[in-house]
C-alpha positions in Angstrom: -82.3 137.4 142.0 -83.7 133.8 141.5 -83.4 131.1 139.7 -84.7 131.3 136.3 -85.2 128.3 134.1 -86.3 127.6 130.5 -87.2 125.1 128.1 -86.3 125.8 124.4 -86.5 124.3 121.2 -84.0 124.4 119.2 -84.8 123.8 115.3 -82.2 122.3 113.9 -82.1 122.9 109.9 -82.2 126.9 111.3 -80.7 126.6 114.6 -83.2 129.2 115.7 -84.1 128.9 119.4 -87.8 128.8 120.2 -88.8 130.0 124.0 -91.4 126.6 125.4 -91.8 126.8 128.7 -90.4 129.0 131.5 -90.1 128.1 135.4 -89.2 130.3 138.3 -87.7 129.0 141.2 -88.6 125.2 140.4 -86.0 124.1 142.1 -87.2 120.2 141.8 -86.2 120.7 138.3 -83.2 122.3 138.4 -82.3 119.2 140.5 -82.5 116.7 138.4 -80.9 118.6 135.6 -78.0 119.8 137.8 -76.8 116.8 139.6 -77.5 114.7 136.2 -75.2 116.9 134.0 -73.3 118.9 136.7 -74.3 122.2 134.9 -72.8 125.3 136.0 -74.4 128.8 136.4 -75.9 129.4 133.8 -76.3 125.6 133.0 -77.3 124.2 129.9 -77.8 120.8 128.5 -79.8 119.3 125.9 -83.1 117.4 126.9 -82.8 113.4 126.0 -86.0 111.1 125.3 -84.9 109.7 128.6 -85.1 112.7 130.6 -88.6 113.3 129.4 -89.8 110.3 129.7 -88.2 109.8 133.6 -89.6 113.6 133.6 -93.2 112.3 133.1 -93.4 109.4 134.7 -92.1 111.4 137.7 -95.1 113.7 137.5 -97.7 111.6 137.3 -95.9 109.2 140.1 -96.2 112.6 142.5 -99.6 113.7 141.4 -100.8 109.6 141.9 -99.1 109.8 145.2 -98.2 113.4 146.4 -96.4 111.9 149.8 -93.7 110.2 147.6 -92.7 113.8 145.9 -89.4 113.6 148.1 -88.2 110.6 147.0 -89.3 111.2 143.4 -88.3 114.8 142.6 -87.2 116.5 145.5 -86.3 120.4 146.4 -83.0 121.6 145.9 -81.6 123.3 148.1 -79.2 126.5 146.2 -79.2 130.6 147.0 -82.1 131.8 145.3 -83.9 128.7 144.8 -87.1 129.5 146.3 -89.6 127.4 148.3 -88.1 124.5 150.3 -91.8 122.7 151.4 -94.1 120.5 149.4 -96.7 122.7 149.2 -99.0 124.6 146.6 -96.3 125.8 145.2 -94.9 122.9 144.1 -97.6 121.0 143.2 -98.5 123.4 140.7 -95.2 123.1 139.0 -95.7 119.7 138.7 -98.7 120.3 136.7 -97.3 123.2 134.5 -94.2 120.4 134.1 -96.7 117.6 133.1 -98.3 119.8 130.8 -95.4 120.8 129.0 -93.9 117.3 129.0 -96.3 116.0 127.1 -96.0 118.6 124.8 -92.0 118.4 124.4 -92.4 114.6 124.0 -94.8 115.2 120.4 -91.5 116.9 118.5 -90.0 115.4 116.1 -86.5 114.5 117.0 -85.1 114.7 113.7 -86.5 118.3 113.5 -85.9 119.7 116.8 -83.5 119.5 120.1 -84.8 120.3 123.4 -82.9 122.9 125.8 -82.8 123.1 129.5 -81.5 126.5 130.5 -80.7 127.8 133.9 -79.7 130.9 135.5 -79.4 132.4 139.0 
């Protein structure tokens, strides 16, 4: 068991969902997602210009200044949700989150929603 979590695109003339970007135990993420829109298990909510944008500018706050990561986008704490420490680990979600960020944040709006997806 762990926490699994996705981001998909959803295209919206087809409603076909697209598999983006995949995430175990990021439980950072989760986070912000969960205590934002209260999701349940599994959670889902669709992705607002907001979120990726707060998303982003969170990222490159940490990786600018790695000591403010818990204030920023700290752990959360949930069975299964992996590492608790500020360590490799979650540095390098933060750059596989950047990375994708800047990727979600390209799509066209009026073509495509953006999924967050959890499970544990």
């Amino acid at each position: 068991m762990g926490l699994d979590m996705y981001f998909y695109v959803e295209e919206m003339s087809t409603k076909e969902l697209i598999e983006f970007a995949y995430y175990r135990k990021f439980n950072a993420l989760h986070g912000y997602f969960d205590k934002k829109y209260k999701l349940d298990n599994p959670g889902r909510c669709e992705v607002t210009e907001f979120d990726l944008h707060y998303l982003l500018n969170a990222v490159r706050e940490i990786h600018s200044n790695p000591e403010r990561a818990p204030k920023i986008l700290p752990y959360y704490t949930g069975p299964f949700f992996g590492s608790y420490e500020y360590g490799d680990i979650y540095f390098e979600y933060m750059f596989q989150l950047h990375r994708d960020l800047k990727r979600l944040i390209t799509l066209d709006r009026s073509k495509y929603r953006i999924i967050y997806q959890a499970d544990y």
